[in-house]
Structure formats: structure tokens, C-alpha cells
C-alpha positions in Angstrom: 138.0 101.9 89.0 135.4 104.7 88.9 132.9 102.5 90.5 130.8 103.9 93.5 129.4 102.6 96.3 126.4 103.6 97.3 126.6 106.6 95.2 129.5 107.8 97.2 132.8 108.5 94.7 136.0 106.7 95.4 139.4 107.8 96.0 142.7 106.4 95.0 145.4 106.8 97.5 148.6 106.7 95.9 152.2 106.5 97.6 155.4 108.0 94.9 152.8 109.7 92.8 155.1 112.5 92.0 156.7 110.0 89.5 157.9 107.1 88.0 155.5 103.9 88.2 153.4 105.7 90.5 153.3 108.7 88.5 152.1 106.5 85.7 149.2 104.8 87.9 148.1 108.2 88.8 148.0 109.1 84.8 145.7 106.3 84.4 143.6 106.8 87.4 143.0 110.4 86.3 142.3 109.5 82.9 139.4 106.7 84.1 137.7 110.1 86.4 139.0 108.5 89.9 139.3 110.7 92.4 143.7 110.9 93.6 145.4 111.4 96.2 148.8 111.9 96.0 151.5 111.1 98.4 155.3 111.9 97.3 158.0 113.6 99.6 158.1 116.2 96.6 156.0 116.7 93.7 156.8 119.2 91.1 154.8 121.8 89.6 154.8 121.0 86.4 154.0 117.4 87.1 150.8 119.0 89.3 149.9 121.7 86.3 150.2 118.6 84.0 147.7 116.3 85.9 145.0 119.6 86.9 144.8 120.0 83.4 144.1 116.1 82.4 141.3 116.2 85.0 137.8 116.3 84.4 136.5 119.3 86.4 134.3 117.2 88.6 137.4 115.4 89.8 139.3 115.7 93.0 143.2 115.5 92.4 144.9 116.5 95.9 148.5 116.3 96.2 150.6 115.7 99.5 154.0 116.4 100.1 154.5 114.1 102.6 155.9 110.7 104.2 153.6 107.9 104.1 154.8 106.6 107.3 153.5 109.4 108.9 150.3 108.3 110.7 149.3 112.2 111.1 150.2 113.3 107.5 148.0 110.0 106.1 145.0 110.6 109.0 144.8 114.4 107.9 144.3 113.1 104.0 141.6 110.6 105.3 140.0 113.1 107.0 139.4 115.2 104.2 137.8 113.2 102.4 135.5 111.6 104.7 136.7 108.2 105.0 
């Protein structure tokens, strides 16, 4: 999953992150260097102290606390890291 193309790192964009199965995905993705984004209505701060300090420090671990079916909220994530 930490494959590039064209030398360009890729992002995981991940719905629920803040726990349960999608929690776990993000655990895995972290732990293989992919970059995360994570979407949850809430994430707690021990769960995002937990993951900043299972990243390597080249990795980008961003966390949203917002509705996926909000065009805006998922455009502004997108945006920042350059489609």
C-alpha cells in the first residue's frame, strides 16, 4: 500500500477512523508508512496521541472531524493534499 506513482506518495482516505474496524485499518496503514486521512464525526485524543506516535516522522496522519457526506468537508481534505 506504500506504493508511489510517479514518485508521488499516496494517501489513504479513511471513513470511521476514529475506531472500531476502521480504526484498525488505519493501525495497519500507519504501520506500512501510508500516508491517512482520517474521517470520523469524533476522534478522541488519545486515539490521535496513540497514532502520531506510531508514525514514522515522514508520514502525514491528518484527522477530520467531519461527515463524509459532506461534499465541502471531503473537497477541503482533497485539496490539501493535492489530489
Amino acid at each position: 500500500m506504500t506504493s508511489c506513482k510517479h514518485g508521488t506518495p499516496q494517501v489513504a482516505f479513511i471513513s470511521g477512523g476514529g475506531g472500531g474496524i476502521g480504526l484498525c485499518l488505519v493501525k495497519s496503514l500507519i504501520s506500512e508508512g501510508t500516508n491517512v486521512a482520517i474521517f470520523d464525526l469524533r476522534v478522541d485524543d488519545s486515539v490521535i496521541t496513540e497514532l502520531q506516535k506510531n508514525a514514522r516522522p515522514s508520514q502525514k496522519i491528518e484527522f477530520y472531524e467531519a461527515d463524509v457526506t459532506d461534499p465541502i468537508a471531503v473537497e477541503a481534505a482533497m485539496d490539501k493534499y493535492g489530489r
